[in-house]
N, C-alpha and C positions, 0 to 999 in steps of 0.2 A: 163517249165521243170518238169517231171515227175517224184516222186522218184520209187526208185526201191520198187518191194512189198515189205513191211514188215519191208519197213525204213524208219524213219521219214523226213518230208519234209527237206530240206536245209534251213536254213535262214543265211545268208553273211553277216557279223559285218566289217563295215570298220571306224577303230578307229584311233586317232593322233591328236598333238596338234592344234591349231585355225592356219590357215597361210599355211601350208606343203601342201597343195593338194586336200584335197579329194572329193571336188567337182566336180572336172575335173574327176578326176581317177573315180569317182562312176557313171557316164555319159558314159563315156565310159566302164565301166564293165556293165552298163546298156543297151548299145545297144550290147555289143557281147554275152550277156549271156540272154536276152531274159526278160530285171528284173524290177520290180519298185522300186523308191527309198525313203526309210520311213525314214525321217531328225529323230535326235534322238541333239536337237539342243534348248534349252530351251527357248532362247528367238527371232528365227527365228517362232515360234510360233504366233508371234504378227505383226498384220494388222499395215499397216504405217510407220514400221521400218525394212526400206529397205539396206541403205545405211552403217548404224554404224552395224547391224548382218551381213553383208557379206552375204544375199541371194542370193539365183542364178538367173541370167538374165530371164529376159520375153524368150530370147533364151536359157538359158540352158533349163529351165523351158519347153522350147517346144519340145526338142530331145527326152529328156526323163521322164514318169511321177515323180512325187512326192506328198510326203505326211505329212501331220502336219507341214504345212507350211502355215502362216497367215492363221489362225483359231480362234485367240482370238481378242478384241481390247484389247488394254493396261490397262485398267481401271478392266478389269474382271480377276476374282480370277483362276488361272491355277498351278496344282502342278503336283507334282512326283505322285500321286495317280489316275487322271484324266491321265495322259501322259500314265501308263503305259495300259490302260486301252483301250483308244485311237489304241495305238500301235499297241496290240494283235490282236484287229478287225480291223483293216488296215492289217498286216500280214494275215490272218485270209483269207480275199476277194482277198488279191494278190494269194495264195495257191490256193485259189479255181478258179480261172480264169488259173490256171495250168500255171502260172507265175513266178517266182524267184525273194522274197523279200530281200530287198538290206537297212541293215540299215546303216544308216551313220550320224555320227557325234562328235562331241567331248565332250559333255555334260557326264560325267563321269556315273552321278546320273542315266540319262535316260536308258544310256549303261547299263547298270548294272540291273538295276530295270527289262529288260526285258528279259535282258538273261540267267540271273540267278533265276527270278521268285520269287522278294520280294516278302514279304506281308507287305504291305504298313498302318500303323496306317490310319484307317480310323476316326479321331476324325476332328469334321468340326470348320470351324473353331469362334473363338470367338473375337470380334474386342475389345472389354472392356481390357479383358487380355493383347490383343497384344499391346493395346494401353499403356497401366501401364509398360509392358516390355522395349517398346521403349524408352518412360518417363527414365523407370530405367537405361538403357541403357547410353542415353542421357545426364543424372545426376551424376553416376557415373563412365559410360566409359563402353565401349564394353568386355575390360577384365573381369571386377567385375562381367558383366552378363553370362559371359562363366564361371568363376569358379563356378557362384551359378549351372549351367546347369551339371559341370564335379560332384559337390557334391550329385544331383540324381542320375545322371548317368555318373559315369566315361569313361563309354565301349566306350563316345559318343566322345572322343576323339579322335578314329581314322576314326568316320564318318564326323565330322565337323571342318569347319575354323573358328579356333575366329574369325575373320575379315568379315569374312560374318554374319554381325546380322542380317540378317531376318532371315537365318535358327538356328540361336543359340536362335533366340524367338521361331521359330516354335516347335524348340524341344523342347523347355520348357514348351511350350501351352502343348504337346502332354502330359508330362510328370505329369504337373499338373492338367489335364483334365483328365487321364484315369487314373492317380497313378501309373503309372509304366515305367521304365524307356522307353524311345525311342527304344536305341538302342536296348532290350531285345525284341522290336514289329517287326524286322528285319529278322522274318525267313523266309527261301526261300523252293522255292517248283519248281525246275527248269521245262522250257515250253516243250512242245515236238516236239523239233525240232532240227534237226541236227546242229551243230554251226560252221561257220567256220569265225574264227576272222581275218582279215588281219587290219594290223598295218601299217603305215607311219610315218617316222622320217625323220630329218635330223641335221646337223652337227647343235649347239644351235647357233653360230653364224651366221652361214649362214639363219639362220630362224630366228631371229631378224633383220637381213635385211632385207628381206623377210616382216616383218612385219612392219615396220618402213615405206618399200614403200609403202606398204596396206594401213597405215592410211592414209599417205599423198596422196594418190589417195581418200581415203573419203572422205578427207576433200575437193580436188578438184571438187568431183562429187558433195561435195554440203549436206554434213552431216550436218553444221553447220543451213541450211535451214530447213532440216527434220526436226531438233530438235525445229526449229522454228514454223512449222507448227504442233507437235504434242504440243505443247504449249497454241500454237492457236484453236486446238481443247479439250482445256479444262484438260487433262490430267497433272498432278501435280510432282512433283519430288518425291514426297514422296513413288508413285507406284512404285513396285520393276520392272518393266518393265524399266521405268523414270533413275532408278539410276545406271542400271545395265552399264557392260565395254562399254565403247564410249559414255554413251549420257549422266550419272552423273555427269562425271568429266568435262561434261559443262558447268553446273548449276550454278561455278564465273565467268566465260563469262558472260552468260545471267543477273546475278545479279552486276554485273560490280565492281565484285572486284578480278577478275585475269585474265589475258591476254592469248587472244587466242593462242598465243605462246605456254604459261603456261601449258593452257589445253593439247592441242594436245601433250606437252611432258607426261602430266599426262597418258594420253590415251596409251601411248606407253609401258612406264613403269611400267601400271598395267595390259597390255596385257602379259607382259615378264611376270610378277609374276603370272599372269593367266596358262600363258605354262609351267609353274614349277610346278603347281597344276594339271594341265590334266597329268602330267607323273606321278604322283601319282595314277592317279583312272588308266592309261595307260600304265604300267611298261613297259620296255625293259626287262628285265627280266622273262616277263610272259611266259609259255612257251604253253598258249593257243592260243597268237597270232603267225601271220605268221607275221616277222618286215622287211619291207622293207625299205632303205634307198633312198630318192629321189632323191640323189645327183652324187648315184652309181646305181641306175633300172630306166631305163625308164618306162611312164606309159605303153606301150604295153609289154615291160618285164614282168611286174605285171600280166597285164591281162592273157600272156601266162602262167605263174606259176600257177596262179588260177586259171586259166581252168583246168591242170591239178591236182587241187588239188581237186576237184569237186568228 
């Protein structure tokens, strides 16, 4: 697809919680719109972790291309700086092959990072630090190390989850490696490219079922195995690849002190609190995105609205 002279190429943001769709929906706005599709997905990134990310089939995978998908193995160091980087020169070749780049995903940080055109603290990283961080963390508890993190930098409260300690270390590396807060290294410089967001929702109930049968389909296809063999090849829990939603909260399984029951409920329950967090970086309220509901639009409804919205 060609833009018109003198206006910037199109790039199609398809954003929504983990669960709702957009796989499907991006597959097919991939074959009627001529598009490739660049995952904006943090840890579909990684070789080997098929089953717990929700990748798409060896068959989705063949309908229509994709992109930044198994590109790392688990053990190597991948951020928000590397990703958005990635992105742009994938965008970049899909443009010039006069194609229509299709990003998609639920990963808030990625969304963001490329559509609004952070500039991303390039400070590398330090293993001594993170290692005393984690220690601290450890020692005194996750909270103690987020308040020391809110006391350089306050702002960094509406970027980060206490709950998430690798980024409440990261930003504290940033903060005490270049002296200046995190959040103040956050300015954007937007890409040039026309943007058009479309959004997926549905009703929170209906998408917690929705999600519940997803696990329990992982755990049939045999999730509990992958995590068995990414074990077997060496890779540790301690990688943030390791710990992340679906294959951390197996690690009392594996260490046999809580039952695969246990997990799999864990799994569920911090899926839910995960899709609480995607509507945060994903407002209903935004009035950039176009919000469609999957419970009231079919996916070819969608598709037809998009076209026209083109």
């Amino acid at each position: 697809m060609e833009p018109i002279a003198d206006q910037k190429p199109l790039l199609i943001v398809l954003v929504g919680p983990t669960g709702v769709g957009k796989t499907a929906l991006a597959i097919l706005l991939a074959q009627q719109l001529d598009a490739e599709i660049v995952s904006a997905d943090s840890r579909q990134v990684y070789r080997y972790m098929d089953i717990g990310t929700a990748k798409p089939t060896a068959q989705e995978l063949a309908i229509a291309p994709h992109h930044l998908i198994d590109i790392v193995d688990p053990d190597q160091e991948f951020g928000l700086a590397t990703y958005q980087e990635l992105a742009y020169t994938v965008i970049e070749q899909i443009l010039e092959r006069r194609r229509l780049p299709l990003l998609v995903g639920g990963t808030g940080q990625y969304v963001h990072a490329v559509i609004e055109g952070w500039h991303i603290p390039r400070v590398p990283p330090d293993e001594a630090l993170r290692s005393a961080l984690f220690a601290e963390a450890e020692r005194d508890g996750a909270e103690a190390l987020y308040r020391r993190l809110l006391a350089l930098d306050p702002a960094a409260k509406e970027l980060i989850d206490p709950r998430n300690v690798r980024r409440v270390v990261r930003a504290l590396e940033v903060c005490l490696k270049s002296g200046q807060p995190f959040s103040g290294q956050r300015t954007k410089s937007p890409p040039p490219y026309r943007i058009l967001q479309i959004g997926l929702t549905d009703r929170r109930e209906a998408l917690y079922r929705r999600i519940d049968a997803r696990i329990d389909h992982m755990m049939a296809r045999g999730l509990v195995e992958e995590v068995s063999a990414l074990l077997a090849r060496g890779y540790d829990w301690r990688l943030p690849a390791m710990s992340s939603l679906g294959y951390g909260q197996l690690r009392g399984y594996f260490e046999g002190t809580v039952s695969l029951d246990e997990c799999v409920a864990a799994i569920k329950k911090e899926t839910r609190r995960f899709i609480r967090h995607q509507y945060n970086w994903f407002r209903l309220d935004d009035s950039r995105i176009h919000w469609f509901d999957v419970g009231v639009a079919s996916f070819e409804q969608i598709v037809s609205v998009v076209q026209k919205l083109i």
